[in-house]
C-alpha positions in Angstrom: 0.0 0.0 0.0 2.4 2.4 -0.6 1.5 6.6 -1.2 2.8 9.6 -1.7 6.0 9.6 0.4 5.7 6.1 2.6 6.9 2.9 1.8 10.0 3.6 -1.0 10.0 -0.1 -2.5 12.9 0.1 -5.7 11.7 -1.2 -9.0 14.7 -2.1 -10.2 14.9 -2.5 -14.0 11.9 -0.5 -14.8 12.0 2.9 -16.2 11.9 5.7 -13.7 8.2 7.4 -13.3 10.2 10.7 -14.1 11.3 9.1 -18.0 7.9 7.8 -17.9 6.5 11.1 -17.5 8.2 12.4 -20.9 7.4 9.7 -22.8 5.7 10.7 -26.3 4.4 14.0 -25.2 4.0 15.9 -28.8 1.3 18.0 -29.7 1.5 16.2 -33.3 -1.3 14.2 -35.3 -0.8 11.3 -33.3 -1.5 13.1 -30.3 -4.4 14.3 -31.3 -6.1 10.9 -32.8 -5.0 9.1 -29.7 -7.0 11.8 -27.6 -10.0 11.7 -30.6 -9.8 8.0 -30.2 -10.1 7.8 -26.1 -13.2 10.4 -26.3 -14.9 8.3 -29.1 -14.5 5.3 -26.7 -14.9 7.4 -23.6 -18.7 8.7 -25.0 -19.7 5.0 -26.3 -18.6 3.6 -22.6 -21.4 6.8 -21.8 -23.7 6.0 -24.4 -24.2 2.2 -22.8 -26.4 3.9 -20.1 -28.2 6.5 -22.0 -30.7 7.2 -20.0 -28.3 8.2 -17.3 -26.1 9.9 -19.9 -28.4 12.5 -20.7 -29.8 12.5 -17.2 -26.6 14.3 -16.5 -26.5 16.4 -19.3 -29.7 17.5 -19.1 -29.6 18.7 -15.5 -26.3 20.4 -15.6 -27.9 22.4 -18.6 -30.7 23.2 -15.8 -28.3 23.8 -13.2 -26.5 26.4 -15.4 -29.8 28.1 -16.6 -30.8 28.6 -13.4 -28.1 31.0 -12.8 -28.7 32.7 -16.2 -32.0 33.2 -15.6 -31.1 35.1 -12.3 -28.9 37.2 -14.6 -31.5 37.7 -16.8 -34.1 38.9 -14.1 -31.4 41.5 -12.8 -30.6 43.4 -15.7 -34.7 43.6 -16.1 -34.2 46.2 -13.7 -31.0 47.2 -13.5 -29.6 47.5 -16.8 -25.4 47.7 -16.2 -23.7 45.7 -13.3 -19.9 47.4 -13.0 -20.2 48.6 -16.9 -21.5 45.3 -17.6 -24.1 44.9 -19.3 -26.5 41.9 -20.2 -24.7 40.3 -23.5 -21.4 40.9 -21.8 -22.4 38.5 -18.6 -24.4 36.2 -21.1 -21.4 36.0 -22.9 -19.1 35.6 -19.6 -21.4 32.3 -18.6 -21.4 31.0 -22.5 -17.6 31.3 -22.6 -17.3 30.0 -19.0 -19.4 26.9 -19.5 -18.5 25.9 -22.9 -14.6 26.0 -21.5 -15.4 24.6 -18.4 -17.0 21.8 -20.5 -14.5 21.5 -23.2 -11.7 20.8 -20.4 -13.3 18.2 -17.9 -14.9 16.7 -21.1 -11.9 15.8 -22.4 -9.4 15.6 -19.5 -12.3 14.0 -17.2 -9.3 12.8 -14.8 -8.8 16.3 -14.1 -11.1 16.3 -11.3 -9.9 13.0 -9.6 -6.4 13.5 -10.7 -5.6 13.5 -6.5 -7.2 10.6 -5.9 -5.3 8.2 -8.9 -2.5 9.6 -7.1 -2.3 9.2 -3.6 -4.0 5.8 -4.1 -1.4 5.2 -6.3 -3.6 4.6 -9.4 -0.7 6.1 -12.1 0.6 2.5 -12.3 -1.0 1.5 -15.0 -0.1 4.7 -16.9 3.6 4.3 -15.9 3.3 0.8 -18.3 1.8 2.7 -21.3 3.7 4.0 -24.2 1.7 7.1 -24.6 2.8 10.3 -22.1 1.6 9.6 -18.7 -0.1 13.1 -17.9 -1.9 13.1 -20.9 -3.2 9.4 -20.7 -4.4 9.8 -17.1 -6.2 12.8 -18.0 -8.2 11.4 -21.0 -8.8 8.3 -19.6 -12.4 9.2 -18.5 -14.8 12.0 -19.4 -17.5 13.5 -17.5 -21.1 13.3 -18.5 -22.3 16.4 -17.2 -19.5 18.0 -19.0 -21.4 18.3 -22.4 -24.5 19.8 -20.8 -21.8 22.6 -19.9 -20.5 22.4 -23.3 -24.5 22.4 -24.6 -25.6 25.1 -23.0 -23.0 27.8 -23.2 -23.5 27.1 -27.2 -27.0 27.7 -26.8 -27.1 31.1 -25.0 -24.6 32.1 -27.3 -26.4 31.7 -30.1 -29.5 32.3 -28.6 -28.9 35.0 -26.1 -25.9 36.7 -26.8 -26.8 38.4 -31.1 -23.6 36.2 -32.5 -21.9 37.5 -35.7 -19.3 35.8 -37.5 -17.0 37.8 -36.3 -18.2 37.2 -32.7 -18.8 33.9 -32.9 -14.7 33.5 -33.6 -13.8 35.5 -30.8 -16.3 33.5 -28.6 -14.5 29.9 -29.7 -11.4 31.4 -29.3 -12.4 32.5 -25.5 -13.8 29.2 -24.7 -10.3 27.5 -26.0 -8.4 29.7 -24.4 -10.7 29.2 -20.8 -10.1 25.2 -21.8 -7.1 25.3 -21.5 -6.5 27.6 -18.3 -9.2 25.6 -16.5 -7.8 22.1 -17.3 -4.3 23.4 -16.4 -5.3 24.9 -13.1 -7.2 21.8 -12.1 -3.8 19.7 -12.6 -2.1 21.8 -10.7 -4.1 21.9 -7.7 -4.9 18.7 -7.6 -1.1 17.6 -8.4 -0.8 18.6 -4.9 -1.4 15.0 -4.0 2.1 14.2 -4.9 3.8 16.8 -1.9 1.0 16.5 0.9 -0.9 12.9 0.2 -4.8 13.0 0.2 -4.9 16.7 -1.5 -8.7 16.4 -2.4 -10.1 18.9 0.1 -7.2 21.4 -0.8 -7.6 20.4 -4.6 -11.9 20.8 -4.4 -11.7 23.9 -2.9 -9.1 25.7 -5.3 -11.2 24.1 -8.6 -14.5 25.8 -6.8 -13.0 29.0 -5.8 -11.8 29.2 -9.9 -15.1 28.8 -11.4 -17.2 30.8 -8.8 -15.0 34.0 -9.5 -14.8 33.2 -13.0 -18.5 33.5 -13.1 -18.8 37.2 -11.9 -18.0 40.1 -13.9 -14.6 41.0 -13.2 -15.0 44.6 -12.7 -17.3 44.3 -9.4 -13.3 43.1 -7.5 -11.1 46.1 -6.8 -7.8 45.6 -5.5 -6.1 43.0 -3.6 -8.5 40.6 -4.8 -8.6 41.6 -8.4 -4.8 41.3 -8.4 -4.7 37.6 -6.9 -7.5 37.2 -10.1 -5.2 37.9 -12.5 -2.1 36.1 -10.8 -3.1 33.0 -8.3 -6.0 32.4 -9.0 -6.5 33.3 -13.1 -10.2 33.3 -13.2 -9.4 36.8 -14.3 -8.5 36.0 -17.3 -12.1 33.9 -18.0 -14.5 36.5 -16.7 -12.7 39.0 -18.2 -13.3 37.4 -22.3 -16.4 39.1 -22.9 -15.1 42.5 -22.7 -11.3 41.8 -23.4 -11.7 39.7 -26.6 -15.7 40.1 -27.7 -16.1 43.4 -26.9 -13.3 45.2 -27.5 -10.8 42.9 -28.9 -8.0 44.5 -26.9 -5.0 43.0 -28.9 -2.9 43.1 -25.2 -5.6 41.2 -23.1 -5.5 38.7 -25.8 -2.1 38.1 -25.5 -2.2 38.0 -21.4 -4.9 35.5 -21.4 -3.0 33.0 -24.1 0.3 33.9 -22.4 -1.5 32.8 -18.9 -2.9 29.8 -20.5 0.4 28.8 -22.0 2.0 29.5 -18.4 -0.6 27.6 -16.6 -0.2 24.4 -19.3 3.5 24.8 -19.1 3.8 25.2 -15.2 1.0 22.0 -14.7 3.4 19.7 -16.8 6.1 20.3 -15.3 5.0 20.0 -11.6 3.3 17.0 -12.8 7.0 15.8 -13.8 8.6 17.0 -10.7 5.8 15.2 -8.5 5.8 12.2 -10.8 10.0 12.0 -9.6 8.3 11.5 -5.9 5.5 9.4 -6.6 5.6 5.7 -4.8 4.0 2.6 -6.4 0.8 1.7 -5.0 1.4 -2.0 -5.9 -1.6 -2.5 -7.4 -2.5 -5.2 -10.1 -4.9 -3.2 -12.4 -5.8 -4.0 -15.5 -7.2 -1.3 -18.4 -9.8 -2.7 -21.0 
């Protein structure tokens, strides 16, 4: 049984979890059919149990309207929130819940990376040819995901007057929110690998991203709006409706793909460094 930090059993002749860690890590074609090809398989493993496939989807798409409709209700009688007004916070919950959908979608481990971790569940990776971040993180998708992913399409198109030209700005700001999102969740819960069970410390750093994301960013003033932009980046995904949709500001576009780059960059390699530390949990698991 051992964790994160007990019981240092050797594995002599195997490679180390660090090598393991680098293996096959491009962002080439192959990279991308062997993530197309575990989402196609990850769906139809979904798709077995229908019903309770788009049980899920269906009331995370409630779930999320609920709070639009809230939204909607206020600027009924108050028409601008901080210089906000209502297709700019329409926008900020389309953008937010498409990314937020796109990235546990994909990466569904990016929500129980901790637990694989300290339960020493990365075993099985560590056999694999394919990079062991990336396999781990595609391994699984979430079902409620794609009622995320569903609805911010919806009030987009429904809510938010799309043009063409919008409608480019508003995938690029739900890619770029993918890809901070999925990279913050590894990080926090890549804590596992430094303090054990990190899935209270991990939950409540993913929460604390998404509820601030979901506000307009001009209601925060100072410290706070600082750590937004810096610790905690949900700065950068409240902030896509007026940065990139409304004004296309050519330097908040290249803060918020500079932070997602950082925040992808920074998640891989603490996921190395940790990967260097991480102990065998013995376990004879087999993948189908």
């Amino acid at each position: 049984m051992s964790r994160v930090g007990s019981d240092r059993n050797s594995r002599r002749g195997a490679p180390s979890p660090g090598d393991a860690g680098r293996r096959r890590g491009g962002l080439g074609g192959p990279t991308v059919r062997f993530v197309l090809a575990y989402l196609r398989a990850n769906l139809a493993m979904e798709m077995e149990y229908r019903a309770a496939f788009l049980t899920q989807v269906l009331s995370m798409f409630i779930n999320d309207g609920m709070w639009v409709a809230f939204w909607v209700l206020y600027f009924t009688r108050f028409p601008v929130v901080a210089g906000w007004g209502r297709t700019d916070v329409l926008a900020l919950w389309a953008i937010t819940a498409t990314g937020y959908g796109m990235a546990v979608g994909l990466f569904g481990n990016a929500l129980r990376l901790s637990r694989i971790i300290y339960t020493g569940g990365l075993d099985v990776y560590l056999t694999q040819p394919k990079n062991v971040l990336l396999h781990v993180l595609v391994s699984r998708t979430q079902a409620s995901a794609w009622g995320d992913v569903l609805f911010g399409l919806v009030v987009f198109v429904w809510l938010c007057d799309p043009t063409w030209a919008s409608t480019g700005l508003f995938l690029l700001g739900s890619l770029l929110a993918a890809v901070i999102i999925a990279a913050f969740f590894t990080l926090a819960q890549s804590l596992a690998f430094f303090i054990g069970n990190a899935d209270t410390a991990a939950d409540q750093l993913v929460n604390a991203l998404i509820h601030f994301a979901t506000y307009p960013t001009d209601i925060f003033r100072g410290l706070t709006k600082v750590l937004l932009f810096t610790a905690l980046p949900a700065g950068f995904i409240s902030y896509m409706p007026v940065g990139l949709m409304r004004e296309a500001d050519p330097i908040f576009i290249a803060g918020a793909t500079g932070a997602a780059a950082t925040l992808a960059t920074a998640a891989i390699l603490v996921f190395r460094a940790g990967l260097r530390r991480y102990e065998s949990g013995n376990l004879i698991t087999t993948r189908l």
